[in-house]
C-alpha positions as CSV (number, residue, x, y, z in Angstrom):
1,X,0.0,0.0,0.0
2,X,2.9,2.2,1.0
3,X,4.6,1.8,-2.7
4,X,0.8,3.0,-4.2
5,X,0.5,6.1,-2.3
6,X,4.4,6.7,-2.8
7,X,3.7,6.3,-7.1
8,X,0.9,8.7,-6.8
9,X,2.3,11.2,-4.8
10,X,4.8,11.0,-7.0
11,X,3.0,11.6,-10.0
12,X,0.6,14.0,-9.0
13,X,3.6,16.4,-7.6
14,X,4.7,16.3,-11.2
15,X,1.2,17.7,-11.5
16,X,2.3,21.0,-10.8
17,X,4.3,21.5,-13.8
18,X,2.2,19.5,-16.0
19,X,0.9,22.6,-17.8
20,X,4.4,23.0,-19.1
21,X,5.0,19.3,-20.3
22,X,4.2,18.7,-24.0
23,X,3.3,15.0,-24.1
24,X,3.9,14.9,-27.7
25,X,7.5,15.4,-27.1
26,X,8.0,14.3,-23.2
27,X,11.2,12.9,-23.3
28,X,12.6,12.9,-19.4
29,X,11.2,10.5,-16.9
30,X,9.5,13.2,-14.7
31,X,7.8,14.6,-18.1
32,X,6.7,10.4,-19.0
33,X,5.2,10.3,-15.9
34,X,3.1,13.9,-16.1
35,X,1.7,12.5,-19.5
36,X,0.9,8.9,-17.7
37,X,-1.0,10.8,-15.3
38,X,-3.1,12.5,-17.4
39,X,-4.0,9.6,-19.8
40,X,-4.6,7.9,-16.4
41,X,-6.9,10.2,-15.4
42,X,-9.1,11.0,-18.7
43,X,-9.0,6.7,-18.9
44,X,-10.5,7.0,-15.4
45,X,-13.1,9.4,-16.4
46,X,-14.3,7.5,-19.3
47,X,-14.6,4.8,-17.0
48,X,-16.9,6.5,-14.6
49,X,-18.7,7.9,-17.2
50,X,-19.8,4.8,-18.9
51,X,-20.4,2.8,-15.6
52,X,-22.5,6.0,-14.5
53,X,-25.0,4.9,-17.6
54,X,-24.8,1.6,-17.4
55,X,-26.0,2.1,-13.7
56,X,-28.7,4.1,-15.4
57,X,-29.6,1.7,-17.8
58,X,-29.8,-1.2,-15.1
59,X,-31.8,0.5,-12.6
60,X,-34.8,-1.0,-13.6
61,X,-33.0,-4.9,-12.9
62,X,-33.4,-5.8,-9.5
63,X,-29.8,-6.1,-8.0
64,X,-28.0,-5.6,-11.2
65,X,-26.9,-2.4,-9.6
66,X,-25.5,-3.1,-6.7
67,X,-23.5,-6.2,-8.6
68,X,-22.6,-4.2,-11.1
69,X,-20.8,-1.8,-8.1
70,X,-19.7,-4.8,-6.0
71,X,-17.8,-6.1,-9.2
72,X,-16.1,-2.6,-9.7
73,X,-14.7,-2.8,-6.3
74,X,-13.3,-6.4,-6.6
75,X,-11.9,-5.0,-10.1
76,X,-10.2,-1.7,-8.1
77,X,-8.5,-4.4,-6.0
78,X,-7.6,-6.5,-9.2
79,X,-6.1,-3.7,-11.0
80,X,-4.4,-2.5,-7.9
81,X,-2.6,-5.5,-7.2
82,X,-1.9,-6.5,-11.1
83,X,-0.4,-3.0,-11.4
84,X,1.8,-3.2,-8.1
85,X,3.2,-6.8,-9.7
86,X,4.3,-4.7,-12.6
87,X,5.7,-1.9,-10.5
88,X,7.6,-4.3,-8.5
89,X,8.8,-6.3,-11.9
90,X,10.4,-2.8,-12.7
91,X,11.4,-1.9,-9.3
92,X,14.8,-1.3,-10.6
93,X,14.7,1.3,-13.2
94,X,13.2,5.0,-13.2
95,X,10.6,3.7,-15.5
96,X,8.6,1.8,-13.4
97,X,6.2,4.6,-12.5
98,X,5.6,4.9,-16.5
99,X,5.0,1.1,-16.7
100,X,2.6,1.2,-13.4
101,X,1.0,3.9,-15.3
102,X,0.3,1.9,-18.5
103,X,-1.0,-0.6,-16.5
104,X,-3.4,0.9,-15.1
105,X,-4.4,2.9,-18.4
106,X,-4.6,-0.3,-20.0
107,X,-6.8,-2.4,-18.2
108,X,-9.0,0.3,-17.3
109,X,-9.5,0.9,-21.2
110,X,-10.1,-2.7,-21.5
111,X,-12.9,-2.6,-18.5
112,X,-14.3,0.0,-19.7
113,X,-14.9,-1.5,-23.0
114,X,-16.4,-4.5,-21.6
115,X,-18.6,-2.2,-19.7
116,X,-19.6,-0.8,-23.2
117,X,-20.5,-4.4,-24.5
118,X,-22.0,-5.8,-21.6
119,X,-24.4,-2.9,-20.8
120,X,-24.5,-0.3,-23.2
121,X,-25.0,-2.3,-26.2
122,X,-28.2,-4.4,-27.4
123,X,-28.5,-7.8,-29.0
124,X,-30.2,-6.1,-32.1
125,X,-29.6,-3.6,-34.8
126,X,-29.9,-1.1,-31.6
127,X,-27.6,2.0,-31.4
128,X,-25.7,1.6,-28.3
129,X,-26.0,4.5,-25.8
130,X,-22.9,5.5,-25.9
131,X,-20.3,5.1,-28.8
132,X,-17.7,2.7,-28.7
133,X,-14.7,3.6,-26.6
134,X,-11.4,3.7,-28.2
């Protein structure tokens, strides 16, 4: 838990000169892990935003809610502890904040997509209710 709050801390103090970093051309490790953060973040938000309206979509199931939230927290705990075997894989090298990072933007891209098929999509010609996420 300590080596979590330590790889946020460190990336969001990078925070404060994020506004400077141009992600296009980030090329120092401080400036890979500002760029990491904020693709980390917007990933995030599309994930709360699509699980907001599958909630919304749901509500009318009885307990499909609250399962649908009891299986986000069991997946927070997944991703947490996948992401910290990564980290710790890379303990050795200044990268392994950026590798933590992709991690996490990767499988919450992928749960996030699942979330889109799952709920948000319909067996027929349907349009789903929200695009596809990419």
């Amino acid at each position: 838990m300590q080596k979590y709050v330590l790889i946020l801390l460190s990336i969001f103090s990078c925070l404060v000169q994020a506004e400077e970093v141009d992600c296009e051309n980030a090329m120092t490790t401080q400036e890979l892990n500002v760029c990491a953060s904020r693709e980390m973040l917007a990933a995030d938000s599309t994930l709360d935003e699509y699980l907001s309206k599958a909630k919304d979509k749901s509500a009318h199931e009885t307990g499909s809610v609250e399962l649908l939230k009891k299986s986000q927290i069991a997946w927070h705990a997944y991703r947490k502890a996948y992401c910290d075997a990564i980290y710790q894989m890379w303990s050795g090298g200044t990268i392994r904040g950026v590798m933590f990072s992709g991690c996490m933007i990767q499988l919450t891209k992928q749960r996030t997509h699942q979330i889109w098929e799952d709920y948000l999509t319909y067996m027929d010609s349907s349009p789903p209710v929200l695009p596809e996420p990419k």
